[in-house]
C-alpha positions as CSV (number, residue, x, y, z in Angstrom):
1,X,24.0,6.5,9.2
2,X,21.7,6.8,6.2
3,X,25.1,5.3,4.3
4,X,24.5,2.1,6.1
5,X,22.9,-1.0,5.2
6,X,19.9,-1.4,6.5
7,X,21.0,-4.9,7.8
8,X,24.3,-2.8,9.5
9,X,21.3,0.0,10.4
10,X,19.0,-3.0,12.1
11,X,22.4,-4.8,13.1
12,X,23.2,-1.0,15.3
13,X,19.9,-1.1,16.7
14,X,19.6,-4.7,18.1
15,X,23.4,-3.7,19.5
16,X,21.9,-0.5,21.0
17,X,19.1,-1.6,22.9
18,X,20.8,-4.6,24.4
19,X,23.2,-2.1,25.3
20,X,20.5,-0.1,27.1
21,X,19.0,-3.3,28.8
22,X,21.9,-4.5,29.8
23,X,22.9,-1.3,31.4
24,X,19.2,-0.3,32.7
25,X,19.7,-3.9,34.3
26,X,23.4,-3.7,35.4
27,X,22.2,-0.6,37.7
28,X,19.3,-1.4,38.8
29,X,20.5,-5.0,40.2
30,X,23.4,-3.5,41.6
31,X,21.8,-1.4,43.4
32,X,19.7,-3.8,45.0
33,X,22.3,-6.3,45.4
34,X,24.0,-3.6,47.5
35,X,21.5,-2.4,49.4
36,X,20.2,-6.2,50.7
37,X,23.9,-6.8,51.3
38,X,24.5,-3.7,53.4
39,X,21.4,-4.1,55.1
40,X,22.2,-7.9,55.9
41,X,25.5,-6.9,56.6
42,X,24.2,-4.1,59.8
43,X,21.7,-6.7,61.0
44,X,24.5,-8.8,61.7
45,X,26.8,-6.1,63.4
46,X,23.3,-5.2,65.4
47,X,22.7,-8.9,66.1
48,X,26.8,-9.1,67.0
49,X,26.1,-6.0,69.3
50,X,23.0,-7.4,71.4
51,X,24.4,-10.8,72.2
52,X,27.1,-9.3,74.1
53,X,24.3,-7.1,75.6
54,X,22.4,-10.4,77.2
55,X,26.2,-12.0,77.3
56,X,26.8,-8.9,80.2
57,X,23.6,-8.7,82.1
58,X,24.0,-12.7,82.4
59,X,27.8,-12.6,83.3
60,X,27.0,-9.3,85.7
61,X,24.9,-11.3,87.7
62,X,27.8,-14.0,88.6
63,X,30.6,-11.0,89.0
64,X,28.5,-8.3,90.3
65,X,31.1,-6.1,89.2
66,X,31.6,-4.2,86.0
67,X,35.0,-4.2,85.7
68,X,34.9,-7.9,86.4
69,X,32.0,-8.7,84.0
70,X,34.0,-6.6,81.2
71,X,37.5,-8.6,81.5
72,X,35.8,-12.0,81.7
73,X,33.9,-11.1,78.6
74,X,36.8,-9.9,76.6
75,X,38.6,-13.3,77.4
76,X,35.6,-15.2,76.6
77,X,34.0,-13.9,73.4
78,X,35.5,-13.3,70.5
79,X,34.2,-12.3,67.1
80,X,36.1,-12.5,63.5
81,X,36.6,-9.4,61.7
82,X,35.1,-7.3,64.7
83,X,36.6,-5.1,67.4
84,X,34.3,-4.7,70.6
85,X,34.8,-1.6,72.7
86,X,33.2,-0.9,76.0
87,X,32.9,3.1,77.1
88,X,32.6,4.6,80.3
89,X,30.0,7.4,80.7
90,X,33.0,9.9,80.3
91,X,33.8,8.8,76.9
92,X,37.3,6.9,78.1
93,X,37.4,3.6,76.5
94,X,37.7,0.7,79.6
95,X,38.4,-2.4,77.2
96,X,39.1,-2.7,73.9
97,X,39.2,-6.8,72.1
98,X,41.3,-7.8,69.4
99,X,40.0,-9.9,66.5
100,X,40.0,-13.4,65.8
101,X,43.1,-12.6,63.8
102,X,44.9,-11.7,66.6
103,X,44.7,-7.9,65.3
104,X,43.3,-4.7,66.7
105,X,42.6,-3.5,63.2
106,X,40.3,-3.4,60.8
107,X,40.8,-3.4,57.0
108,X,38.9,-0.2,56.1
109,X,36.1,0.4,55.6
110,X,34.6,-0.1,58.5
111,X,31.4,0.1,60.4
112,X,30.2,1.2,63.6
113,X,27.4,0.0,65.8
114,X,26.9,1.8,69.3
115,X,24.1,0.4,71.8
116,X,24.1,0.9,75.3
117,X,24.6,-1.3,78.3
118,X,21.7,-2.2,81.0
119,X,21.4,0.9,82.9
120,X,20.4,-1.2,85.9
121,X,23.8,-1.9,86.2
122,X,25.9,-0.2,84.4
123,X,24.2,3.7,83.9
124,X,26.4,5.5,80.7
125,X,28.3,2.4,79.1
126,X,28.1,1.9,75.9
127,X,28.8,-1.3,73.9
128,X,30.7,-0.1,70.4
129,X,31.1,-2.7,67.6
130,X,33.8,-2.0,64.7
131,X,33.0,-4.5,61.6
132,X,35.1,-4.3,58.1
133,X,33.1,-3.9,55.3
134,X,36.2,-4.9,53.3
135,X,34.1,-8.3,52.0
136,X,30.9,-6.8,51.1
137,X,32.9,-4.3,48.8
138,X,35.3,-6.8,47.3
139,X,31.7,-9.2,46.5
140,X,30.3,-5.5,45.0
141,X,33.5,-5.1,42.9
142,X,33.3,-8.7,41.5
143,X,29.4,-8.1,40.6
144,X,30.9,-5.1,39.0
145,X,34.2,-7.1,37.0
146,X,31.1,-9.8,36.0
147,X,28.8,-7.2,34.2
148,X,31.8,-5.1,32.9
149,X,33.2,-8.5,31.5
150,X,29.2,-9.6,30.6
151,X,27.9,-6.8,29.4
152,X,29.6,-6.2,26.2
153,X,29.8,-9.8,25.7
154,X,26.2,-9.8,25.8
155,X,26.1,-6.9,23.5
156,X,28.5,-8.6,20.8
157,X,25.8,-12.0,21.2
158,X,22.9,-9.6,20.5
159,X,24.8,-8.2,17.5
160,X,25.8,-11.0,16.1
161,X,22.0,-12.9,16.6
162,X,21.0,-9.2,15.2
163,X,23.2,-9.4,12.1
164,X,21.9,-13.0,11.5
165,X,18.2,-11.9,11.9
166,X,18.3,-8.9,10.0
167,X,20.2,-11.4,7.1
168,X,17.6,-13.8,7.0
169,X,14.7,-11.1,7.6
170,X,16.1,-9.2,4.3
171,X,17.3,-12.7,2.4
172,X,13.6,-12.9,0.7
173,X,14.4,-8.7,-0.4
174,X,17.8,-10.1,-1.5
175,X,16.5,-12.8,-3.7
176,X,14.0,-9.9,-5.1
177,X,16.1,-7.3,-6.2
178,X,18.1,-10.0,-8.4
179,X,15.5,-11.1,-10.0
180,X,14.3,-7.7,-10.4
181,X,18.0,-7.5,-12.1
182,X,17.3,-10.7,-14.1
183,X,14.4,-9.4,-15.7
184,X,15.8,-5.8,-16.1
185,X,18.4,-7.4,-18.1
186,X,15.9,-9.8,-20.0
187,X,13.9,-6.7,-21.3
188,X,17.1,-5.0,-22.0
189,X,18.4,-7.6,-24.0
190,X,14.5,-8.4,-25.4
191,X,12.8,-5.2,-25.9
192,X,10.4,-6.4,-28.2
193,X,9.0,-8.6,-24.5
194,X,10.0,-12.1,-25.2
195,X,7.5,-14.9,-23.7
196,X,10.5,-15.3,-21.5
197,X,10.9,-12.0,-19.9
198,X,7.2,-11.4,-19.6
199,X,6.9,-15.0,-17.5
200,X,9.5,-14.1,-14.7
201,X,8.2,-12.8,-11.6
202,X,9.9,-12.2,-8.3
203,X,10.2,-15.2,-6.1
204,X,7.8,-14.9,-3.0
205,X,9.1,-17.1,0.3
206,X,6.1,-16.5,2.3
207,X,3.2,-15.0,0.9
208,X,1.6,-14.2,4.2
209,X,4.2,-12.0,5.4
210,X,4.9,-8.4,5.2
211,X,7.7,-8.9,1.9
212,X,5.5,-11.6,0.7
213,X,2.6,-9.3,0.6
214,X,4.5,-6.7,-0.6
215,X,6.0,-9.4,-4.0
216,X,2.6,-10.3,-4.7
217,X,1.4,-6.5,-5.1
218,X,4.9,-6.2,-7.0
219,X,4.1,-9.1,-9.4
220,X,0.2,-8.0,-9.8
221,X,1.7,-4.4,-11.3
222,X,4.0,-6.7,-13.7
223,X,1.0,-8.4,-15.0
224,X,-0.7,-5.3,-15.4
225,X,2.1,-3.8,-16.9
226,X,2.5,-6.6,-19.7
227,X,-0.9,-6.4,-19.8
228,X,-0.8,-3.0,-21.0
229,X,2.5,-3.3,-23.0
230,X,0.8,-6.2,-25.1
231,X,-2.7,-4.4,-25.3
232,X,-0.4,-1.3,-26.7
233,X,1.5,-3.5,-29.1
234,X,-1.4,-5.1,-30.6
235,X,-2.8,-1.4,-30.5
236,X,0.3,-0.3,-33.0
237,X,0.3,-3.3,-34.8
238,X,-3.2,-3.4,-35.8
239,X,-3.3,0.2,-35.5
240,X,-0.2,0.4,-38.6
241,X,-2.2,-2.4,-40.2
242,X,-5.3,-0.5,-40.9
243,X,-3.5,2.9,-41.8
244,X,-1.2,0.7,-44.4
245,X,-4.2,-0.1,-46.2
246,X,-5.7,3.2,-47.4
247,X,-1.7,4.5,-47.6
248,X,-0.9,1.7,-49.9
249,X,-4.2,2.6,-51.9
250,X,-3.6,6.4,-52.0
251,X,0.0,5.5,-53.2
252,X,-1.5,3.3,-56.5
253,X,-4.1,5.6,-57.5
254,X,-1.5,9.0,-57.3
255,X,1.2,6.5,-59.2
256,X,-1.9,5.3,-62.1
257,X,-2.4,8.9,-62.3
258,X,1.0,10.0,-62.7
259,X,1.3,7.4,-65.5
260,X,-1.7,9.2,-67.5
261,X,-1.5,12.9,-66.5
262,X,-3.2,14.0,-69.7
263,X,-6.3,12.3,-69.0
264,X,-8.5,14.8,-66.9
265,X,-10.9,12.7,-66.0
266,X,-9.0,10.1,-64.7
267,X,-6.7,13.0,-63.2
268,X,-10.2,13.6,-61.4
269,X,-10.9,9.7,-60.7
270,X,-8.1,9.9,-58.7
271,X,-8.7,12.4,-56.6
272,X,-11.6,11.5,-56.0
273,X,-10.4,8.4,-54.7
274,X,-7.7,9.7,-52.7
275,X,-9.8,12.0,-50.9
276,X,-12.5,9.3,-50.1
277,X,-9.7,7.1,-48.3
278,X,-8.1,10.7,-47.0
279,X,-11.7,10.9,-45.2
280,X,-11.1,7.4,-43.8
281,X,-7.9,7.4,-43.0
282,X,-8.5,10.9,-41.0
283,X,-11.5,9.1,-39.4
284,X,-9.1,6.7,-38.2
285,X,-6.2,9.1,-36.8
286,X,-9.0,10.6,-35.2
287,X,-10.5,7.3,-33.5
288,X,-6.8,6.3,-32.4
289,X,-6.9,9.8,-30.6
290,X,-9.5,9.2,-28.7
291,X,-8.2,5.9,-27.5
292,X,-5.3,7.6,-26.6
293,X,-7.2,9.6,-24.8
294,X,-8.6,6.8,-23.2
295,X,-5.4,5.0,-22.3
296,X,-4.5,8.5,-20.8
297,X,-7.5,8.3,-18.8
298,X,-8.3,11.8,-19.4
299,X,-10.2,13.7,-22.0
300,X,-13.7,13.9,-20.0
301,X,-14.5,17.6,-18.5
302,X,-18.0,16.5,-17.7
303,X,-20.7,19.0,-15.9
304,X,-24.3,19.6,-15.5
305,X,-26.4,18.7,-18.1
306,X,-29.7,17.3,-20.2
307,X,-29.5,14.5,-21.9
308,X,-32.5,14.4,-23.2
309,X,-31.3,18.1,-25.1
310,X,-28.2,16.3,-26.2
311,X,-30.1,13.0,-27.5
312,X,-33.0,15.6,-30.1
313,X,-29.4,17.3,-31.2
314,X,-27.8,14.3,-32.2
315,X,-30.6,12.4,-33.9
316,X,-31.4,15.6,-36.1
317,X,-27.2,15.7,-37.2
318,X,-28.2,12.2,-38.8
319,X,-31.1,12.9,-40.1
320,X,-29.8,13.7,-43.6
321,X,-27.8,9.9,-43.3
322,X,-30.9,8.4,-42.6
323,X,-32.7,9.7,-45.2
324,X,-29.8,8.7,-48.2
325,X,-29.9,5.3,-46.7
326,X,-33.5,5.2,-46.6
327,X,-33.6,3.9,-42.9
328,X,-36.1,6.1,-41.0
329,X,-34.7,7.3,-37.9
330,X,-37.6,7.7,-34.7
331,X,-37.4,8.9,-31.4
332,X,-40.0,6.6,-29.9
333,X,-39.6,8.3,-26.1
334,X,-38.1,10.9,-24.4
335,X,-37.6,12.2,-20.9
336,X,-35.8,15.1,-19.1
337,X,-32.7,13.7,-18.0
338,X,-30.2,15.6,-15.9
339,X,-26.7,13.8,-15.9
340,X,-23.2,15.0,-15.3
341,X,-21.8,14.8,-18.9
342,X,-18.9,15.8,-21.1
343,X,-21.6,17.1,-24.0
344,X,-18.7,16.3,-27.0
345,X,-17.5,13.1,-25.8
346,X,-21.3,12.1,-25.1
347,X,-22.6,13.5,-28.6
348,X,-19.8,10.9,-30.0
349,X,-21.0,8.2,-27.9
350,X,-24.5,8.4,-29.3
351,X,-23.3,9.1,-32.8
352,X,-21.2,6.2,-33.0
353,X,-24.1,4.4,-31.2
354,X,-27.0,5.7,-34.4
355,X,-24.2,5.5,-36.9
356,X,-23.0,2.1,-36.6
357,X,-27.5,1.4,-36.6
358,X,-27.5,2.7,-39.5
359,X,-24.7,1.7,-41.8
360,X,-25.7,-2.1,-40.4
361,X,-29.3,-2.2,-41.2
362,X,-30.8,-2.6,-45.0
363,X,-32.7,-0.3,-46.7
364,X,-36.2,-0.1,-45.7
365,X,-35.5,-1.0,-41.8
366,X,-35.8,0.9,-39.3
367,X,-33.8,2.3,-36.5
368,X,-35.5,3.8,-33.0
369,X,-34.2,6.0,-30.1
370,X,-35.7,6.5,-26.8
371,X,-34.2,8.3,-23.4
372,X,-35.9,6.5,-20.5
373,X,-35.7,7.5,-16.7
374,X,-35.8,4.5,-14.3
375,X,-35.9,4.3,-10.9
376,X,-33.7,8.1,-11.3
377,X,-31.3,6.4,-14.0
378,X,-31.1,7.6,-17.6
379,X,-31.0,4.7,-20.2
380,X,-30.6,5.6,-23.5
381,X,-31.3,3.1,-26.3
382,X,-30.9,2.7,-29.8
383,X,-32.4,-0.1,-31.5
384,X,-32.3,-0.9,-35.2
385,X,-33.9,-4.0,-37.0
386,X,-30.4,-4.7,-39.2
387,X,-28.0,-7.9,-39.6
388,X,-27.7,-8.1,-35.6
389,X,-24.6,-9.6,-33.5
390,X,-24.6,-13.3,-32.8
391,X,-23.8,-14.7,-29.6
392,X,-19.8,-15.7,-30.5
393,X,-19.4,-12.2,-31.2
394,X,-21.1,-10.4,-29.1
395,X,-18.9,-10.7,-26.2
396,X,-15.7,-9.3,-28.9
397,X,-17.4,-6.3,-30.4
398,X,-15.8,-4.0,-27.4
399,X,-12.6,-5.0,-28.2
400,X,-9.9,-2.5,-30.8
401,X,-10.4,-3.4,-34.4
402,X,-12.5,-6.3,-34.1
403,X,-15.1,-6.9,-36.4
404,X,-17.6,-9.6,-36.9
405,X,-18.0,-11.1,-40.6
406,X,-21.1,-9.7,-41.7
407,X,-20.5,-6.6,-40.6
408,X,-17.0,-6.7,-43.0
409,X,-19.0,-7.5,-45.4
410,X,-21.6,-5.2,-45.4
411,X,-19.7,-2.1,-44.5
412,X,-16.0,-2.8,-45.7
413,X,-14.8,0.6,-45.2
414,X,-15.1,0.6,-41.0
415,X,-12.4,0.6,-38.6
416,X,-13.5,-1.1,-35.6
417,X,-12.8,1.1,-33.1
418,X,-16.2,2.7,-32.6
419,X,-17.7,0.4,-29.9
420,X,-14.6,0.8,-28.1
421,X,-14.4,4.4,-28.2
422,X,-18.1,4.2,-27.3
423,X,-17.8,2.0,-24.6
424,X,-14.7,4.2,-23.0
425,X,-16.9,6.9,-22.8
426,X,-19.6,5.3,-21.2
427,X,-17.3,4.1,-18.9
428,X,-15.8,7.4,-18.3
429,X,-19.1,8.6,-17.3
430,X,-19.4,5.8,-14.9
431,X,-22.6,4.6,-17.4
432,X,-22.6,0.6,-19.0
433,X,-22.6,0.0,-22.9
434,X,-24.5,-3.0,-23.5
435,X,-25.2,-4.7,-27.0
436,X,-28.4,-7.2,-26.9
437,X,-30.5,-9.1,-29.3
438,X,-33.6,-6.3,-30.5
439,X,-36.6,-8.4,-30.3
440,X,-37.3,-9.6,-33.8
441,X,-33.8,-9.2,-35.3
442,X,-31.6,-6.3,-35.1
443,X,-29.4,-5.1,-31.9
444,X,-30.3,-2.6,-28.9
445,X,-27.3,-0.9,-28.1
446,X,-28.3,0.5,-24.2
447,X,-26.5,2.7,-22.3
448,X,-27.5,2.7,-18.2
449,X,-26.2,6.0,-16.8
450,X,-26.0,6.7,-12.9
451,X,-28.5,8.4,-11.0
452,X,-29.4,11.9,-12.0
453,X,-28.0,14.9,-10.2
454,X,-29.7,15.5,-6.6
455,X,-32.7,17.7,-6.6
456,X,-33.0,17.3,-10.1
457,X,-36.8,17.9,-11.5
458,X,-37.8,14.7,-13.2
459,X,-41.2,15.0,-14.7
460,X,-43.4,11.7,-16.1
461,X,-42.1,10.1,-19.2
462,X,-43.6,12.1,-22.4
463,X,-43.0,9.7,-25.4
464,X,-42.9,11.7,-28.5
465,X,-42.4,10.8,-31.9
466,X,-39.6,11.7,-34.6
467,X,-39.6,10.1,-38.1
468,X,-36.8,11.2,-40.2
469,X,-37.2,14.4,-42.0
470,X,-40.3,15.9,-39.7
471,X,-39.6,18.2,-37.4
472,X,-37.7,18.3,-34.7
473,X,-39.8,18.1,-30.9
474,X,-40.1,20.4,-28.7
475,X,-37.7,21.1,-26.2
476,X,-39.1,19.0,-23.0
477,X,-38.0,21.8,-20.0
478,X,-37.3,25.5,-20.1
C-alpha cells in the first residue's frame, strides 16, 4: 500500500467507502423493501380471507345451509393466484377452489392464512387461504440483479470521480515538485546562485488553501535561505578581502627582508612589522569566530550574575589604554545589577563597546560609563565625546565590515566587525545595542538588558566615581 501513489492511495479510499455505502445501503433498503412487501402482501391474503368471511354469513342467510352456502360460493368467487379451502371441524377438507388459472396449484412459495367461519352458523369451520409468494420473490430478486448490477457500477463512478479529484487536489503538488526540480537543477548548474535561480519560487494556485499555505511557508524558507547564502557570501568575500590585506603586507616586508638579510635592523623592522599585522590579522580570525558563532546561534552558556562586578572589571582592563591615549576613562554611576549573563561573551561586549570610545575620541576627551537600574532593567552606557556617527551611518554601523569614513580615517587599522559582534551578544542576551548622538558631540553606545532575576536585592542607585588610574571602587554587595 505504502508503494502506492497517493492519488492511487486517495483513488482506493473514495472506491472503498462507496463500496461500504453502497452496501450499508443495499441491505438496509432491502430489508425494508421486503419487509413492507411481505407485510403488504399478508394484508392482502388477510383482506382476501375476510371478504369470503362476510361473502358466507351473507350467502348463509339466502341457503340456510352450509353445504349449500359453500358450493355456491366456490362457483361464484374466485381469486387469482389463490386456492380457498373450507375445513370441517374434523380436519376433512369439504371444498377445495381452483385458481383463476384454472389450476389447483400454486407456484411455491406459498402462504397460508387460516380464520374461522361464524360460529353462529357454522361452529369449527375454518376458511384456509393458499397465496404464491412467487411474485414478491421474483420483485426481491430483481432489487437484488439492480444493486448487484449498480453497485459496482457505482463503485467504478466513485473511482473514477475519485481519481479525477485526487488529480486535480494533487495538480498544484505536481506543478511544485517540478519547479522544486527546476530550481534544483538551476543551482546545480549555477552554484555560485545566479540572479536567476535565486528569483524562482514555486507556483502557488490558491494561496488560501491548505498547499497554498503550505508554498508560501515553502517560498518564505527560500528567501531566507538566499538570504543567508548571500549574507554568507558577502561574509567570505569581504571576509578574504580584509585577511588579503595584512597577508599581502606580511608577504612584502618578509620578501624586502629577504632581499637585505645582512641588515639587522631592518631584519628587526621587519619583524616588527609582521608581528603588528600578525596581531591584527589574529584579531580578525578571532572576530570571524565569533560570528560564526553567531551564525551558529550558539556560544552563550549564560547564568547568574552581577553586572555591575563585571562592568568595575572591565573598565580597570582598559585602564592602561586610556591612559596611553590620554582619554580619561570614568565610571560616572553604578548599581547592583543581577542579570543572567555569559561573563566572557559580556566582558567582550563591553570591551568592544569602551574600546571602539576610545580609539574614536581625540586626545584630551573624555569617555564615561555608568550601570543604571530602571524600572528592574540594567542599562549600561558608555559615552565618549569623540568624532561621533552621523545620521547616514548610523543605521549601517551594525552591519559586517562596514565602516563610516571618519572612522577609516582615524583608525585605519579596524576591522569592522566589533559592533556586530557586540550587537550579537546583546542580542543573545535578549538585551538592545543602541548607538545615539552623546549630547554635545560624541556617541552613547546603550545597552537595555531584561529585567533582573526574580527576588533579586536591588538597592538605591550609588553613583561613584572612577577617573583613570585611581583606584578601583569598592565592590557594591557582598
Amino acid at each position: 500500500m505504502s508503494r502506492l501513489s497517493i492519488r492511487a492511495r486517495l483513488t482506493l479510499w473514495y472506491a472503498a467507502s462507496a463500496l461500504a455505502t453502497f452496501l450499508l445501503f443495499a441491505v438496509a433498503l432491502r430489508g425494508s423493501v421486503r419487509t413492507t412487501l411481505r407485510r403488504e402482501f399478508t394484508a392482502g391474503v388477510t383482506s382476501s380471507a375476510s371478504a369470503l368471511q362476510s361473502f358466507f354469513r351473507l350467502e348463509f342467510d339466502e341457503y340456510r345451509d352450509v353445504n349449500g352456502t359453500l358450493h355456491h360460493i366456490a362457483n361464484e368467487v374466485v381469486f387469482p393466484d389463490r386456492i380457498v379451502e373450507f375445513v370441517q371441524p374434523d380436519g376433512i377438507v369439504a371444498l377445495r377452489t381452483h385458481t383463476g388459472a384454472g389450476t389447483d396449484t400454486l407456484t411455491r412459495p406459498v402462504q397460508r392464512i387460516d380464520v374461522p367461519l361464524d360460529d353462529s352458523v357454522a361452529k369449527g369451520w375454518t376458511l384456509r387461504v393458499f397465496a404464491s409468494t412467487a411474485s414478491l420473490e421474483r420483485s426481491l430478486q430483481r432489487i437484488d440483479q439492480w444493486m448487484l448490477f449498480g453497485i459496482p457500477m457505482g463503485v467504478m463512478l466513485a473511482a473514477a470521480t475519485g481519481w479525477w479529484m485526487a488529480g486535480r487536489t494533487l495538480r498544484p503538488i505536481g506543478s511544485m515538485a517540478q519547479a522544486a526540480a527546476r530550481m534544483a537543477a538551476m543551482r546545480h548548474e549555477r552554484p555560485d546562485g545566479g540572479d536567476a535561480a535565486a528569483l524562482q519560487r514555486l507556483p502557488i494556485d490558491n494561496p488560501r488553501d491548505e498547499v497554498g499555505s503550505l508554498g508560501a511557508r515553502f517560498n518564505a524558507l527560500l528567501d531566507q535561505v538566499d538570504d543567508i547564502v548571500g549574507q554568507q557570501r558577502r561574509f567570505l568575500a569581504d571576509a578574504a578581502h580584509e585577511l588579503r590585506t595584512p597577508v599581502a603586507r606580511m608577504i612584502g616586508t618578509v620578501d624586502l627582508a629577504l632581499l637585505d638579510a645582512a641588515d639587522p635592523d631592518a631584519q628587526q623592522q621587519a619583524l616588527v612589522r609582521v608581528r603588528r599585522d600578525l596581531d591584527r590579522t589574529a584579531r580578525l580570525v578571532d572576530e570571524l569566530l565569533q560570528l560564526a558563532r553567531a551564525d551558529a546561534a550558539g556560544g552563550i552558556h549564560p547564568i547568574h550574575g552581577y553586572l555591575d562586578d563585571l562592568v568595575l572589571d572591565v573598565v580597570q582592563a582598559w585602564v592602561p589604554l586610556s591612559e596611553r591615549l590620554r582619554v580619561p576613562l570614568v565610571i560616572t554611576a553604578i548599581e547592583e545589577a543581577p542579570v543572567m549573563q555569559d561573563r566572557v561573551q559580556v566582558e567582550r561586549m563591553v570591551g568592544i563597546l569602551i574600546d571602539n570610545a576610545l580609539h574614536y575620541t581625540p586626545a584630551g576627551g573624555r569617555v564615561e560609563v555608568s550601570l543604571i537600574v530602571a524600572d528592574a532593567m540594567p542599562c549600561l552606557r558608555v559615552t565618549d565625546s569623540g568624532i561621533g556617527i552621523s545620521d547616514e551611518e548610523r543605521h549601517r554601523v551594525f552591519e559586517r565590515f562596514y565602516r563610516g569614513v571618519n572612522a577609516r580615517a582615524m583608525a585605519p587599522e579596524g576591522s569592522g566587525l566589533g559592533l556586530a559582534i557586540a550587537d550579537w551578544i546583546a542580542r543573545a542576551h535578549g538585551a538592545t545595542l543602541q548607538l545615539d548622538a552623546a549630547p554635545g558631540g560624541g556617541t552613547c553606545a546603550s545597552v537595555r538588558f531584561a529585567r533582573t532575576a526574580p527576588g533579586a536585592a536591588l538597592p538605591g542607585a550609588t553613583p561613584t566615581a572612577f577617573i583613570a588610574g585611581s583606584p578601583s571602587p569598592a565592590t557594591l554587595h557582598s
